[in-house]
C-alpha positions in Angstrom: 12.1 77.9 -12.4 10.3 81.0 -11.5 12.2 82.2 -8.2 10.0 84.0 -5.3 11.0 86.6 -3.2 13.0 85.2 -0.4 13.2 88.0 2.2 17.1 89.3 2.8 18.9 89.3 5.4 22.5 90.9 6.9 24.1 87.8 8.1 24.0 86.1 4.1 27.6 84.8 3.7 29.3 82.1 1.7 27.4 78.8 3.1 24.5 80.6 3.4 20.9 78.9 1.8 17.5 79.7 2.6 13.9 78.3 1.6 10.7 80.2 1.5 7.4 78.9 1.4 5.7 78.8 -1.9 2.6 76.4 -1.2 1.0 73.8 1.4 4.4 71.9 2.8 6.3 73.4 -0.5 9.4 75.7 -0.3 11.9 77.5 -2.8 15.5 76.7 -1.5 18.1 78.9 -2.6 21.8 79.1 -1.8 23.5 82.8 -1.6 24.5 82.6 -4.8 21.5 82.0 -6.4 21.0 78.1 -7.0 17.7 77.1 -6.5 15.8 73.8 -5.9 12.2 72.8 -5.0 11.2 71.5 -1.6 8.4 69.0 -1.1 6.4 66.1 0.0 6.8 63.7 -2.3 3.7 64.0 -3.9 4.7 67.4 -5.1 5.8 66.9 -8.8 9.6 68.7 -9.1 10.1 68.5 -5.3 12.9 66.9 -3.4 11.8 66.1 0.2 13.9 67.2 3.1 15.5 63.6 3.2 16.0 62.8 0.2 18.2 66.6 0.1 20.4 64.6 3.3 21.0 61.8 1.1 21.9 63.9 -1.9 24.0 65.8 0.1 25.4 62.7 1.7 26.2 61.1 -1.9 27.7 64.1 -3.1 29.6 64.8 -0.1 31.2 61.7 -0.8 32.1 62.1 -4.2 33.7 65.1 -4.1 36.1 63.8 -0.9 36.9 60.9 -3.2 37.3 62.9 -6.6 40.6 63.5 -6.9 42.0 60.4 -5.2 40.0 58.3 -7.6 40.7 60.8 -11.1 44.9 60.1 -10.4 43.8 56.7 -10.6 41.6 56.0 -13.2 41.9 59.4 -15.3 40.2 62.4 -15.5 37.0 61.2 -17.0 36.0 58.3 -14.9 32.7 57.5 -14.1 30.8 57.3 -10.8 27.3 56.8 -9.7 26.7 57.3 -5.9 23.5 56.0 -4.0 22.1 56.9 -0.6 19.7 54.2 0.2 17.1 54.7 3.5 14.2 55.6 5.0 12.8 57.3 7.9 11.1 55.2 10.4 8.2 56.6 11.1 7.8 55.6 14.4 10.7 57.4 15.5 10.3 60.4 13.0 14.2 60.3 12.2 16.2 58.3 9.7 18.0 55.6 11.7 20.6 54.1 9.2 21.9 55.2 5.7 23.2 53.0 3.4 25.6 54.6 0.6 27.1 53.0 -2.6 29.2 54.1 -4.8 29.1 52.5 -8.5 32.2 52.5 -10.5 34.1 50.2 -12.9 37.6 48.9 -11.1 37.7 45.9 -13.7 41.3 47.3 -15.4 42.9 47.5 -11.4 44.2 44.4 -10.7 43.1 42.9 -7.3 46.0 45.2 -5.2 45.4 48.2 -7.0 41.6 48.0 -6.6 42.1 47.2 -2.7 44.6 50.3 -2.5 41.9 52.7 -4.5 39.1 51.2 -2.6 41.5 52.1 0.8 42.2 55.3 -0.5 38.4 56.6 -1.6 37.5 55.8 1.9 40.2 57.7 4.1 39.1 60.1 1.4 35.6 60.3 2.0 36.7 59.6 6.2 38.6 62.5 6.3 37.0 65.1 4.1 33.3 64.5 4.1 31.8 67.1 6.3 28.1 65.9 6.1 29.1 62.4 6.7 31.0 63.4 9.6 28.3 65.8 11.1 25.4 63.1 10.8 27.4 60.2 11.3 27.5 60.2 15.1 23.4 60.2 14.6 23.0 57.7 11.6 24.1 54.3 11.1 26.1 55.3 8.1 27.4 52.6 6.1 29.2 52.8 2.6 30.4 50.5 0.1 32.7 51.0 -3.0 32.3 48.6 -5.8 30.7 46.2 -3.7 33.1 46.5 -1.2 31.7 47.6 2.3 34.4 50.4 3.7 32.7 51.0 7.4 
């Protein structure tokens, strides 16, 4: 990815990001430490839309708050895919209600120690999940683990 000049400032800092245009409705994001990722409509091959970044950031928000919780349990290498499902309404210009599911095999738990992960993943994700817990009061936010629904 060829990075652009994104113009500096005095207040970068850990946390910091910043985008800078690079077309019609197309940016550069970039994090302070030098991550990048493309910024779009979604007709722009590459590009993540704005949205679809708040979901990503949702889904991985959640993973990471349920990691470790879930690695005691079912070992260092176990697998997880997480979904954000949702749209904007376009009437309203916002998105209303996000649906996320998190995808994982819980078939060697019997049915107490797959209730007590399940319990566990979402005080977890509860607790420690920052974006959930910033957009939540805004968004319908709904999750599921393993077909389970949490809240």
């Amino acid at each position: 990815m060829n990075t652009p000049l994104h113009a500096v400032s005095d207040r970068i800092g850990p946390g910091s990001v910043s985008v800078t245009r690079t077309g019609d409705r197309t940016y550069h994001g970039m994090n302070e430490r030098g991550d990048q990722v493309l910024i779009g409509p979604p007709e722009a091959p590459g590009h993540f839309t704005p949205g679809e970044l708040l979901k990503l950031a949702l889904a991985g928000c959640a993973g990471m708050s349920s990691d470790r919780v879930t690695a005691r349990r079912l070992g260092p290498d176990y697998s997880v895919t997480i979904w954000a499902h949702g749209t904007s309404d376009p009437a309203e210009q916002r998105y209303s209600a996000i649906d996320e599911e998190l995808l994982l095999d819980l078939s060697a738990l019997d049915e107490a120690e797959r209730s007590t992960l399940i319990e566990l993943m979402a005080k977890s994700i509860d607790r420690s999940c920052t974006v959930a817990r910033t957009v939540g009061p805004a968004i319908d936010l709904t999750t599921s683990i393993d077909g389970s629904p949490i809240h």
